[in-house]
N, C-alpha and C positions, 0 to 999 in steps of 0.2 A: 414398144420394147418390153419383153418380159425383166420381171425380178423377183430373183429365186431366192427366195428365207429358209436359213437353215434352222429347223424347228424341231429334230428328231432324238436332240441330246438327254442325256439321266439329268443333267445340271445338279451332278451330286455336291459341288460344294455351296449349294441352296436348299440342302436336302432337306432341311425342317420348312421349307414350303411345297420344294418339285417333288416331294413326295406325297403328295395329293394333287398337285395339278401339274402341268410341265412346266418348267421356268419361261417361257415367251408367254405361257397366260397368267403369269404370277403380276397382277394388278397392282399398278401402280397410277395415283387417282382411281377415279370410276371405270378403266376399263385397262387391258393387259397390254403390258411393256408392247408385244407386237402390236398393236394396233396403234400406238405411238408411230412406231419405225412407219406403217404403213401410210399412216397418214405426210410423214414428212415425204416420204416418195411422190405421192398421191398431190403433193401442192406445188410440187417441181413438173408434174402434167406425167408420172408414169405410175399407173394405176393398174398394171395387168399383170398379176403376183402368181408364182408357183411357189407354195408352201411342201418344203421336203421334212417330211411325218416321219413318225418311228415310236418314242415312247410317247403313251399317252394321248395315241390318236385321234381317239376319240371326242377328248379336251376340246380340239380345233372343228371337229365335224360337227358338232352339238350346239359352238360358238356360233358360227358361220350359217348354221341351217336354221338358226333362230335369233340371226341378229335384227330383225326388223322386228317380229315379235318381242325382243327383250328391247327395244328404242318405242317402243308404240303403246300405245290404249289400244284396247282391241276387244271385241267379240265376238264370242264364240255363239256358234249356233248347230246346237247338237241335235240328235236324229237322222233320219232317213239322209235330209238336203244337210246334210252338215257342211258351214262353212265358217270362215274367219275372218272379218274384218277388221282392217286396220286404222288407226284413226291417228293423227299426230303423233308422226312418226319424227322425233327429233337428232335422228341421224340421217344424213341422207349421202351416204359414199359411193362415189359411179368407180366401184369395185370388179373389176373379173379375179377371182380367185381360184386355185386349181389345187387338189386337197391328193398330194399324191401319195403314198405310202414307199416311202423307202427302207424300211426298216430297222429292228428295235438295234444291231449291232453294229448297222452299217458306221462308215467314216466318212469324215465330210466330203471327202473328194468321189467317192464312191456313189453319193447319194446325187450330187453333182451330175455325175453318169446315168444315174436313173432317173433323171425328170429330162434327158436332153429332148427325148422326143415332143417334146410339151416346148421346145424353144424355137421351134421354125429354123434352126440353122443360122439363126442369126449373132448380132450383137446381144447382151445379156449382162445384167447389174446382179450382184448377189450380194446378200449383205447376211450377219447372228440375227439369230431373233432373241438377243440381250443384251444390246447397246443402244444408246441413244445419241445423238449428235443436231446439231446446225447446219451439216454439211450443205454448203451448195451445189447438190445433182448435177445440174447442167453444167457446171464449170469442171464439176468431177469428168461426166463426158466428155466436152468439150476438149480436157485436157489428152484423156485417154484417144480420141480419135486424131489428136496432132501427135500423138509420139507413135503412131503408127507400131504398137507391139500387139503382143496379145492380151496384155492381161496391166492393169492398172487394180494397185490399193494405194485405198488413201491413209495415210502415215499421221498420226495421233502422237502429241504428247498423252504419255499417261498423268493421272494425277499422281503427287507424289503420296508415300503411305503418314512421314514424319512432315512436319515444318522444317521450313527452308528458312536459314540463317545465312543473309553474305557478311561477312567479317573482315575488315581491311585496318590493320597493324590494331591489331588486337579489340578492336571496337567493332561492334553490330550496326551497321548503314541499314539494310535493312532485314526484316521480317515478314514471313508471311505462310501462314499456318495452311496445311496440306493444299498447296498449291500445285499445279499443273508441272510438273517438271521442264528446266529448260533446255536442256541437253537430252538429246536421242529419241526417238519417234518407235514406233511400235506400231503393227497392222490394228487398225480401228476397224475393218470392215468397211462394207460401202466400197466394193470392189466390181470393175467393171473388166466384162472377157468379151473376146472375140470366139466363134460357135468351136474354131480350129483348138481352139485350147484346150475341150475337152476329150479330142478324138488325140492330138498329141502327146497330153500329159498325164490323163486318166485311165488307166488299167483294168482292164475287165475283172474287176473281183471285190470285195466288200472291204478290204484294208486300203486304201488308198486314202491317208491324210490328206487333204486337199493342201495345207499349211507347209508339214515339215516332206512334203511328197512333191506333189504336184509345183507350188510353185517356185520349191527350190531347184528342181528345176528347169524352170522357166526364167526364173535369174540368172542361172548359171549360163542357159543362153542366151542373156541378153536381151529375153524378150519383156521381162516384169516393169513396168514404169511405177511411178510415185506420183501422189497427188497429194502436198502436205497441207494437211490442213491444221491450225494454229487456233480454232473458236472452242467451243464445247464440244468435248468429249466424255460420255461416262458409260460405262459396262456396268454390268448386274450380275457379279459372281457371288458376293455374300449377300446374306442379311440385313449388315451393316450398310452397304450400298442399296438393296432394296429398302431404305428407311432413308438415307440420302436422297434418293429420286424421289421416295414422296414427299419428306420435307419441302424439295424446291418446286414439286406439283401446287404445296398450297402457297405458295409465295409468287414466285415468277418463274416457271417454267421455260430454263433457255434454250432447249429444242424445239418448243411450240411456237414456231415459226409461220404456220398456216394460219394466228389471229390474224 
């Protein structure tokens, strides 16, 4: 099963970082938020990625074409027989990845349309390349192929911005400082379609939201399901959240689910 990373965005409200590299390679620990997302796919057994490119292409081509090189010791042997040996390479990811260019203005749901040829016609998982989760994959499938629609997102508390105070006749029960909100869900990404979803709902042209377009409506007909998930949730739109994620990188990482 293909899964398609949307990767092509400005990520302007990161702009004092995606303005040198794109926000999916804005590194958090030793190596970029995407390869996080990638790996939590990659331990649930779906490991064969289309990456939809646009700003900062090149970021992702430069990564990918020298990731064994940058996990290795290695020698070079230059002249006539030039060659490279690699020697303790400590990454070792049974990765297919598909490096496709959809463009610097396209929309999400547009870009969607431009990798479909890369999807066999099949079933297909898509998810940001700037959030991270615990999600369990196969129950996310699982669930998506019992509600028989087309199109499955899995539904996220957000965290909340303030501390949450419950108050009962005038006294504080309890506290708990920017916790997960407990009312109302939000698309978290980690969405799984059926191939018909994008010949029904996606437009031939480069504006096509895939968000406030495409799958409103797909709800409207009744075909969008939910899959709530209630564990870890966090997105990378500021700063301040990229400082979050690596904080709980050196601690306990609760998306590093593949230990």
């Amino acid at each position: 099963m293909k899964v398609v990373i949307l990767c092509g965005g400005l990520g302007t409200r990161l702009r004092e970082t995606s303005e040198l590299i794109p926000k999916p390679m804005v590194p958090v620990g030793p190596q970029p938020i995407l390869w996080h997302i990638m790996k939590l796919y990659a331990h649930h057994g779906f490991n064969d990625f289309v990456l939809c490119l646009g700003y900062k292409k090149e970021a992702f081509i430069d990564y990918f074409l020298n990731y064994i090189a940058r996990n290795s010791d290695l020698t070079v042997q230059l002249g006539r027989r030039a060659k490279t040996t690699f020697h303790n390479c400590s990454r070792h990811e049974d990765w297919r990845v598909t490096l496709a260019d959809t463009g610097i203005n396209t929309q999400t749901g547009s870009r969607v349309k431009r990798v479909a040829k890369y999807l066999g016609r099949r079933t297909f998982m898509l998810t940001y390349g700037d959030g991270l989760a615990d999600v369990d994959l196969k129950t996310l499938l699982a669930c998506h192929r019992k509600s028989g629609k087309l199109a499955t997102v899995c539904a996220v508390h957000p965290a909340g911005r303030f501390g949450e105070i419950e108050i009962r006749r005038g006294r504080v029960v309890s506290f708990a400082e920017k916790p997960q909100t407990t009312q109302g869900y939000i698309n978290g990404g980690f969405m799984v379609f059926e191939y018909e979803f994008i010949a029904r709902y996606i437009h031939d042209d480069n504006a096509c939201v895939l968000e406030a377009d495409a799958l409103g409506r797909c709800a409207h007909d009744g075909q969008l399901n939910a899959y709530c998930h209630d564990g870890f949730w966090q997105c990378m739109d500021t700063a301040r959240e990229h400082r979050l994620l690596n904080d709980m990188w050196e601690l306990e990482a609760p998306w590093k689910v593949w230990r």
